[in-house]
Every structure is written in structure tokens, then in C-alpha cells.
ZAMARGU-4260 file (C-alpha; in steps of 0.2 Angstrom, whole numbers, plus 5000, padded with zeros to 4 digits):
<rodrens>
0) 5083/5016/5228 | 5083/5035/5219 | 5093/5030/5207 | 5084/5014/5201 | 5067/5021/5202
5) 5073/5035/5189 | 5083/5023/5177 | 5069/5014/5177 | 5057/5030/5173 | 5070/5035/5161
10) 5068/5019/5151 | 5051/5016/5151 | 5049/5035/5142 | 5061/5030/5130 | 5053/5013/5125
15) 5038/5021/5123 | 5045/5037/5113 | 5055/5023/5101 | 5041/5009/5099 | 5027/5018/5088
20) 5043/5024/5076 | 5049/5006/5076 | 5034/5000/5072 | 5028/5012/5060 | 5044/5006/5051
25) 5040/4989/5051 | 5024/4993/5042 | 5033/5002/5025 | 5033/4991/5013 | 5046/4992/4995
30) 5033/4999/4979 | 5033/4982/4968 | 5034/4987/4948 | 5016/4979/4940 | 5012/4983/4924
35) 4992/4985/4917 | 4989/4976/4904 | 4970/4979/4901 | 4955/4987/4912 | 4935/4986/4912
40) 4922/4992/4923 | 4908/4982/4927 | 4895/4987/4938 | 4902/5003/4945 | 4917/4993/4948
45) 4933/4996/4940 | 4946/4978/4937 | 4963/4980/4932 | 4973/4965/4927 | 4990/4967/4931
50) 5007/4959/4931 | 5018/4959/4947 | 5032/4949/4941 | 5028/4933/4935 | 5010/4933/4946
55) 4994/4940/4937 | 4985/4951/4949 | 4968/4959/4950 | 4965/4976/4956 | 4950/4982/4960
60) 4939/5000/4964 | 4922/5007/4967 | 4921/5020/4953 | 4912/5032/4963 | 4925/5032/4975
65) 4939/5045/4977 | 4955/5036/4971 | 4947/5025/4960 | 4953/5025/4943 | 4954/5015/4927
70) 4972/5015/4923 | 4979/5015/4905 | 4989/5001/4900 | 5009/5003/4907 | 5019/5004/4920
75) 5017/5008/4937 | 5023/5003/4957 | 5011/4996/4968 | 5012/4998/4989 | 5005/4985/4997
80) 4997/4994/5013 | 4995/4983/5029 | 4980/4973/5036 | 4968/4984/5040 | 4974/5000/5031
85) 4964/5007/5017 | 4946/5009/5011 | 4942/4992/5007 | 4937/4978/5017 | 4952/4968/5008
90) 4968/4968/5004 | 4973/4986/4999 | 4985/4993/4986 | 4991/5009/4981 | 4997/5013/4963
95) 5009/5028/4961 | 5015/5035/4943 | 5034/5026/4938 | 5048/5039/4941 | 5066/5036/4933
100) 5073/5032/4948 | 5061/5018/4954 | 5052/5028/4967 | 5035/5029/4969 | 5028/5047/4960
105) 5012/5054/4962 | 4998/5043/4972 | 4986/5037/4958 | 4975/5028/4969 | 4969/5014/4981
110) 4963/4997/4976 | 4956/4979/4984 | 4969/4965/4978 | 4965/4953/4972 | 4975/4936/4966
115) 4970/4928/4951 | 4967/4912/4949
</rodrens>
């Protein structure tokens, strides 16, 4: 009866020593290449108009905020972050600079993504 009461100890620790890495992992999501084609700030609030692919994308920022800035036109790779992760009450994005070898660079900053219509 020993025995099982510590197997079954022995296995609860490790599920939940594993589970928050697992599902940490999960979260991670591949930087997609989107390149800025224009940018305008209205209000205080900075828009991007990017492209991901063949889908037109809107990014937007607070300008007072940290993090927001009002990218020049080029490339970049965009992290999509997971529901409620991020400053803004939306779907958030960070931008990081290209690298060579397609992996995200520095952190630029954190936008509300928006689909275009």
C-alpha cells in the first residue's frame, strides 16, 4: 500500500513540475515576416498598414505609450502574443527587427491587431 501511495506522490510532482513547461510551450508562437507599407498617427494613436502574406493587417499603438512606435517602411517579423497577454485590450502583436537568419532581433514594440477590412 507504501508503494502505491508513493508512486502515486511521485507522479503527481512530476505532472505538475512538467505542466506549466508544457503549456508555456504551447503558447510560443513562429514570428510571421509582415512588411510596413505606410504609417500615420491620428489622435495620439499610431496605425501601421502592413502586409502578412497576402492579408493586409492594421497595427496599432498609443503613442505615449512605451513600445509604441511609428515604424519606417520595410521589413519586419511580427509575434502574435496569446489572448490576454499584452498591454492592449486586443489582440496583441510584437514587432522585432529582421535578422538574416529569420529570427526575431531586437523587440521594437507591442501593437493592438487589427484585420483590415
Amino acid at each position: 500500500m507504501q508503494k502505491i501511495i508513493l508512486l502515486f506522490v511521485a507522479a503527481l510532482v512530476l505532472v505538475l513540475i512538467f505542466s506549466p513547461i508544457a503549456l508555456s510551450a504551447q503558447e510560443q508562437t513562429e514570428p510571421q515576416k509582415i512588411t510596413v507599407k505606410s504609417k500615420e498617427v491620428n489622435n495620439g494613436v499610431v496605425i501601421l498598414t502592413v502586409q502578412e502574406g497576402k492579408n493586409s493587417l492594421e497595427l496599432q499603438c498609443n503613442k505615449e505609450f512605451a513600445g509604441c512606435v511609428a515604424l519606417d517602411a520595410g521589413d519586419y517579423l511580427m509575434v502574435r502574443l496569446p489572448k490576454n497577454r499584452g498591454m492592449y485590450d486586443c489582440s496583441n502583436a510584437e514587432v522585432f527587427r529582421k535578422t538574416p537568419n529569420a529570427e526575431p532581433g531586437d523587440k521594437i514594440g507591442q501593437y493592438c491587431l487589427v484585420q483590415s477590412k
